[in-house]
N, C-alpha and C positions, 0 to 999 in steps of 0.2 A: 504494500500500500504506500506508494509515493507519497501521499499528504502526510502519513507521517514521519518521513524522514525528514531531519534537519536538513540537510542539505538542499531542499526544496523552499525551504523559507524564505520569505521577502523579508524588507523591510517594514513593509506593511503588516506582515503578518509578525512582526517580533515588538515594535516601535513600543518602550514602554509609558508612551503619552498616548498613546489608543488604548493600552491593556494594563488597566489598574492592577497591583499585586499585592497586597500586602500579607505575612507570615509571621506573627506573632509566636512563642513559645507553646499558647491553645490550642492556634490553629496549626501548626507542626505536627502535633501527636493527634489532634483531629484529624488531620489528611494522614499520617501514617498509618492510624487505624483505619482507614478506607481502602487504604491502599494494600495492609497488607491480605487480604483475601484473594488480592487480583495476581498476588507470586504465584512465582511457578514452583515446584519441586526443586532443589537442587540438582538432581539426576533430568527432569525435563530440563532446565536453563543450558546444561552441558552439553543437549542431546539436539536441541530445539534453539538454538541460539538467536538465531536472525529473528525467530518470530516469537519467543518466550515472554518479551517485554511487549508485545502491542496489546494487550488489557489495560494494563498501567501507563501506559503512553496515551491509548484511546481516552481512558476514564480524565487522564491530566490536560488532555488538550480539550476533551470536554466541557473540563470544568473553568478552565484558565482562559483558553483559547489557544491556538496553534503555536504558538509562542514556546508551550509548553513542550514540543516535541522535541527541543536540542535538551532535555534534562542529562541522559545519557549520553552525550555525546562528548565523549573522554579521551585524555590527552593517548597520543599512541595509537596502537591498535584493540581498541574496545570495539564493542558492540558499533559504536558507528563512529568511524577512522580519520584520527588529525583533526580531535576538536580542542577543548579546555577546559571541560569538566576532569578535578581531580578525584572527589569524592567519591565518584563510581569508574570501574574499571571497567569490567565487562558482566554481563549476565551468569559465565560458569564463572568467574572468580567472587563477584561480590554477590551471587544470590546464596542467604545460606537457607538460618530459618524466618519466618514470615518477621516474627518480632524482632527481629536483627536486621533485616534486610528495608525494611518498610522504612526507618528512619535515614537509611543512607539514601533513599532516595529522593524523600525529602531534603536532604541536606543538598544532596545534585542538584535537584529544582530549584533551589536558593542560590545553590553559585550561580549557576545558570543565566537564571534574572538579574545577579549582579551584574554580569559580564555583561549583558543587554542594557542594563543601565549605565554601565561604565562607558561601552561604546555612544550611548546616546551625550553623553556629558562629551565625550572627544568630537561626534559628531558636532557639534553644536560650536567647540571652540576653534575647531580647524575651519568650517564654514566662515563663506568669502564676509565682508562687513556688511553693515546691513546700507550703504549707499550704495552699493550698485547689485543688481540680480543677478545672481546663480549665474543665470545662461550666458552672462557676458563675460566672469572669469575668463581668463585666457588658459588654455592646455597648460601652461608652465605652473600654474596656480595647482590645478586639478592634481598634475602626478606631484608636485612635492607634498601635497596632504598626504595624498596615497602612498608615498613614500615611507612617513609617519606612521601612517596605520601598519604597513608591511610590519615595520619592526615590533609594534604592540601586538601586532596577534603573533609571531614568529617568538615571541617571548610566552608569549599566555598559552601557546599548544605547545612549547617545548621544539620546537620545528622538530616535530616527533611525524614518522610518519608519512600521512594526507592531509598536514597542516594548510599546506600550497592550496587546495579545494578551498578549506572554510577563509583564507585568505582573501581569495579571490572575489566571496560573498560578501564579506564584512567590505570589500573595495565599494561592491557593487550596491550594498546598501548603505555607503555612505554617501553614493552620486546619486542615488533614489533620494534619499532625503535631503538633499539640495535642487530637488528637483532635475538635474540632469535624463536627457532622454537617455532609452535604454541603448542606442545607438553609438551616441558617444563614448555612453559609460564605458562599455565594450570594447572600446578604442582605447580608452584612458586606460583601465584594465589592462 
């Protein structure tokens, strides 16, 4: 199921000024208790890998919105390859039992959002000033931001990896949110 893979995300679908989040200490063991019925077996997670976690993915972009689908998405070769989540490795290594495993993923889903907020706070300082529009930057403007980002996500996945992928998205959601066509982006990319 494509829609749930991170790597299908927009910006539109992660932006956390469209997708309110907040995760109190309550609501942590509130959503881990939800969550953990929706584990797999340890022996399924090992056996069933690619698709062990889409209950918990489903029920989390459910409830969140799609935003929610990079929880997983772990530095290295995890479940889904060359992202920045540390807290979860993969499905056979970090699913154990329900009540051990239920809060690590919660705690995924937190970095996660962090890294989604963090990007939006870099978004916002690398964008051009507010005197002239987006579209009139010049190229030169465009790749030294994007230069900038290189190094913060190449730091944040450990350039572990399919870092180079979620790279190239964190590029291209930061020329979405400056408004940039997807044509250019492409180019700047």
């Amino acid at each position: 199921m494509s829609e749930l893979w991170a790597h299908t995300l927009t910006w539109a679908d992660v932006d956390p000024a469209r997708h309110p989040f907040e995760m109190d200490g309550d609501m942590a063991a509130e959503l881990a208790a939800l969550v953990a019925p929706l584990l797999p077996r340890p022996e399924v997670a090992r056996e069933e890998r690619w698709r062990s976690l889409d209950p918990v993915t489903e029920f989390l972009a459910g409830r969140y919105g799609r935003w929610a689908c990079g929880w997983n998405w772990s530095v290295g070769e995890g479940d889904v390859d060359g992202g920045v989540v540390e807290a979860w490795c993969c499905s056979s290594d970090s699913v154990t039992t329900p009540d051990a495993t239920a809060p690590l993923v919660v705690e995924a889903l937190r970095e996660w959002r962090g890294w989604l907020e963090d990007l939006a706070e870099r978004f916002a300082a690398l964008a051009p000033s507010g005197k002239s529009p987006a579209s009139t930057a010049d190229l030169w403007y465009w790749e030294r931001a994007c230069t900038r980002l290189v190094t913060v996500v190449a730091d944040r996945t450990q350039a572990e990896s399919g870092w180079y992928g979620h790279c190239m998205q964190v590029l291209r959601w930061f020329l979405a949110c400056n408004g940039i066509n997807e044509g250019q982006a492409e180019e700047i990319v």
